[in-house]
C-alpha positions as CSV (number, residue, x, y, z in Angstrom):
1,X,62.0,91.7,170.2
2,X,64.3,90.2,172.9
3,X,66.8,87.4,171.2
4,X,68.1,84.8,173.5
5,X,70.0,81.5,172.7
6,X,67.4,79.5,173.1
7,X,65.1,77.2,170.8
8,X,62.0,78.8,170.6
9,X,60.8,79.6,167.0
10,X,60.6,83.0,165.8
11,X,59.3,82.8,162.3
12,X,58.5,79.8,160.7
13,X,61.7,79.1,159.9
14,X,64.1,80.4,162.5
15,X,64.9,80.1,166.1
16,X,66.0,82.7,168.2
17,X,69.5,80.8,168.4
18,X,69.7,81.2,164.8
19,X,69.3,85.1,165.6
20,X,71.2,85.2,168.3
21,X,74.5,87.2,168.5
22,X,77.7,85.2,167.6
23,X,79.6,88.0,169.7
24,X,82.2,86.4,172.5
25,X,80.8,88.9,174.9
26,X,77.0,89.0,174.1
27,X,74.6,90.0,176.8
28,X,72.2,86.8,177.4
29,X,69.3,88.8,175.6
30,X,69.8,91.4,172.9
31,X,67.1,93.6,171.2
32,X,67.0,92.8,167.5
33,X,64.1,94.5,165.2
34,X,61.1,92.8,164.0
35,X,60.6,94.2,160.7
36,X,64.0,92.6,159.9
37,X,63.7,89.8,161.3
38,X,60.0,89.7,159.2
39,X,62.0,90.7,156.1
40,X,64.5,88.2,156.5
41,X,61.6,85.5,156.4
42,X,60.1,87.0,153.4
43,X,63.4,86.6,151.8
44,X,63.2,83.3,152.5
45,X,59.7,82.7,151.6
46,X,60.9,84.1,148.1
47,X,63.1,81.9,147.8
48,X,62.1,78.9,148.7
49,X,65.6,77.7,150.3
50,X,67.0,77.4,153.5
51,X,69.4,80.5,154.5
52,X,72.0,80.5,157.4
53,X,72.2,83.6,159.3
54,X,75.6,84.7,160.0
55,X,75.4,88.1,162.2
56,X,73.4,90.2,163.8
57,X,73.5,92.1,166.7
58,X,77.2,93.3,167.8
59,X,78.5,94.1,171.1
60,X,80.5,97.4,170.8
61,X,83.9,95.5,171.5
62,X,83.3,92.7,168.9
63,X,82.0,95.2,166.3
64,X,85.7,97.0,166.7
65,X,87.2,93.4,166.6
66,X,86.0,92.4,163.3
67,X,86.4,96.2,161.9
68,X,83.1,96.6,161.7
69,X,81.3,100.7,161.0
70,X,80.8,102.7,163.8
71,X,77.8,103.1,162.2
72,X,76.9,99.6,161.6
73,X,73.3,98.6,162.2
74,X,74.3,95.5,163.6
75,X,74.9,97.7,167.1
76,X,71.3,98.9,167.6
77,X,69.8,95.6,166.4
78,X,68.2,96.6,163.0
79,X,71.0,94.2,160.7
80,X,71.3,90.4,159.5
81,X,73.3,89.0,157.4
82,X,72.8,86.1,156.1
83,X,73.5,83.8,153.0
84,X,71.9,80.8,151.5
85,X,72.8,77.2,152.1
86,X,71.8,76.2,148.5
87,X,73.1,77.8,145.6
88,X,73.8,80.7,147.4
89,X,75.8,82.6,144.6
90,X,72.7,81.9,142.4
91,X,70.7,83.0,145.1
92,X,72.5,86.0,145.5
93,X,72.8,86.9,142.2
94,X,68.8,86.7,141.3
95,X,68.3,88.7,144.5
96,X,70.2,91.4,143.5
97,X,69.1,91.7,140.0
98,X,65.2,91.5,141.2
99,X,66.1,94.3,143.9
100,X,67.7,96.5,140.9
101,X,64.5,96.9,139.2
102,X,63.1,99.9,139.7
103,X,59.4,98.4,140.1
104,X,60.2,95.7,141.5
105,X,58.2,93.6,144.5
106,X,60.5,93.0,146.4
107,X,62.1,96.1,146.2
108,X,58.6,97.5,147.3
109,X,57.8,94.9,149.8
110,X,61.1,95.6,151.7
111,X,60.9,99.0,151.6
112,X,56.8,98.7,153.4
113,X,58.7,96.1,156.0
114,X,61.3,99.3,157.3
115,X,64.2,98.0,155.3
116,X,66.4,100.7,153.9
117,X,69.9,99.3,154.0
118,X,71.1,96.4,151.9
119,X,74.6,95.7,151.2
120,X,74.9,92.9,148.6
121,X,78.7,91.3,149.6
122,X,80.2,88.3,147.2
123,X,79.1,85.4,149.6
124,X,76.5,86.9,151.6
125,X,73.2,89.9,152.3
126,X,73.2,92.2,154.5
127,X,69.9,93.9,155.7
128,X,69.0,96.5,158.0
129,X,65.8,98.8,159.0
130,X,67.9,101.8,159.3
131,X,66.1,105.3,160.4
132,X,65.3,106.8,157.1
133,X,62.9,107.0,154.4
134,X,65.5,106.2,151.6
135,X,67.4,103.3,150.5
136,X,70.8,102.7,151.5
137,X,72.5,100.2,149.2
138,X,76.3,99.2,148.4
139,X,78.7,96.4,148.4
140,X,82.0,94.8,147.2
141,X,82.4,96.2,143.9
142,X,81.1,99.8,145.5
143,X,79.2,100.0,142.2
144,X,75.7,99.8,143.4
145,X,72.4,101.4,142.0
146,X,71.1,104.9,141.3
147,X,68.2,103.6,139.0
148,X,65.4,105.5,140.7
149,X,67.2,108.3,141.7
150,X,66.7,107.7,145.7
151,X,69.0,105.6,146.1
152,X,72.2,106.1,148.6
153,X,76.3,105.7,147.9
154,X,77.2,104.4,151.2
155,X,81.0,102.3,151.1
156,X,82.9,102.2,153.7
157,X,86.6,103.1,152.9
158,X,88.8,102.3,155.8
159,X,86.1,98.8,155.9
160,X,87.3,98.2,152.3
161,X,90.8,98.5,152.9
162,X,90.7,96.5,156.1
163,X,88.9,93.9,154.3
164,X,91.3,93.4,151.5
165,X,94.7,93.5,153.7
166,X,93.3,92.5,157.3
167,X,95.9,89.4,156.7
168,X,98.8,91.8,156.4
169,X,97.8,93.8,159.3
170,X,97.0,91.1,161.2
171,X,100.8,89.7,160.3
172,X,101.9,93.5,160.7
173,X,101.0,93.9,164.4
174,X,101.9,90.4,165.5
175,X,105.3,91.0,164.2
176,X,105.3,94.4,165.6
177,X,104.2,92.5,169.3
178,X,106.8,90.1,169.0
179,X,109.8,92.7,168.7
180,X,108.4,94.8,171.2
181,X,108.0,92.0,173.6
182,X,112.2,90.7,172.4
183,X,112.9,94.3,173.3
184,X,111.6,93.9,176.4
185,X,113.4,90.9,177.4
């Protein structure tokens, strides 16, 4: 489906503003999948509270900016992420352990919407309909499941570390600008 920022609902609970990219340079309309956009509903359904979306589809340029994959979903538009307004860490917690069970429903219905990716983070979901018939899961603690067998280690190393020191980094190169640009002078 074509995403622009516009009003219009999409589900019955979000508006194509709500899924459209946050990124600086986003085109004015964006592809983004309709099995997860359908999955992200569900979710809500589920839950019966409201969620905020928080990213989905990434220009090239701003993926690179906030050191996302170069494999990330979120650039083909098969990714949300998202957390809930209420309760969220409760929210996030009963999601995951409902997902972890090997017959669950949810697990199930996911999978029948084309979801295959989910990255459970400390404050929010990600989703994504990735190209392939098994799941995909990891997350902060890079201790995610192998209770069926079929599940997938994916963690992003270099993500993880940028993640945990991108304030040092970020201190790193601007102090590294700053005497190159004294040098200069």
């Amino acid at each position: 489906m074509q995403i622009r920022n516009v009003n219009t609902l999409v589900t019955e609970n979000f508006t194509e503003a709500e899924l459209y990219s946050n990124a600086p340079d986003a085109p004015d309309a964006h592809f983004l999948d309709d099995n997860v956009i359908e999955a992200l509903q569900y979710i809500r359904d589920l839950s019966g509270k409201p969620i905020r979306v928080t990213s989905t589809y990434r220009t090239p340029t701003y993926n690179t900016l906030i050191g996302g994959s170069s494999t990330s979903q979120h650039l083909v538009g098969r990714a949300i992420d998202f957390h809930w307004l209420q309760d969220n860490e409760v929210e996030l917690q009963r999601f995951k352990a409902e997902f972890l069970k090997t017959d669950s429903p949810l697990r199930q219905n996911l999978f029948d919407m084309g979801v295959r990716g989910i990255g459970f983070y400390e404050t929010f979901l990600h989703i994504d309909t990735r190209p392939t018939d098994e799941w995909s899961t990891w997350g902060d603690d890079n201790s995610m499941i192998a209770q069926d067998g079929y599940t997938a280690y994916v963690y992003d190393v270099s993500l993880g570390f940028f993640r945990d020191y991108r304030n040092y980094i970020a201190l790193a190169v601007l102090a590294l600008s700053v005497y190159l640009l004294i040098r200069t002078i």
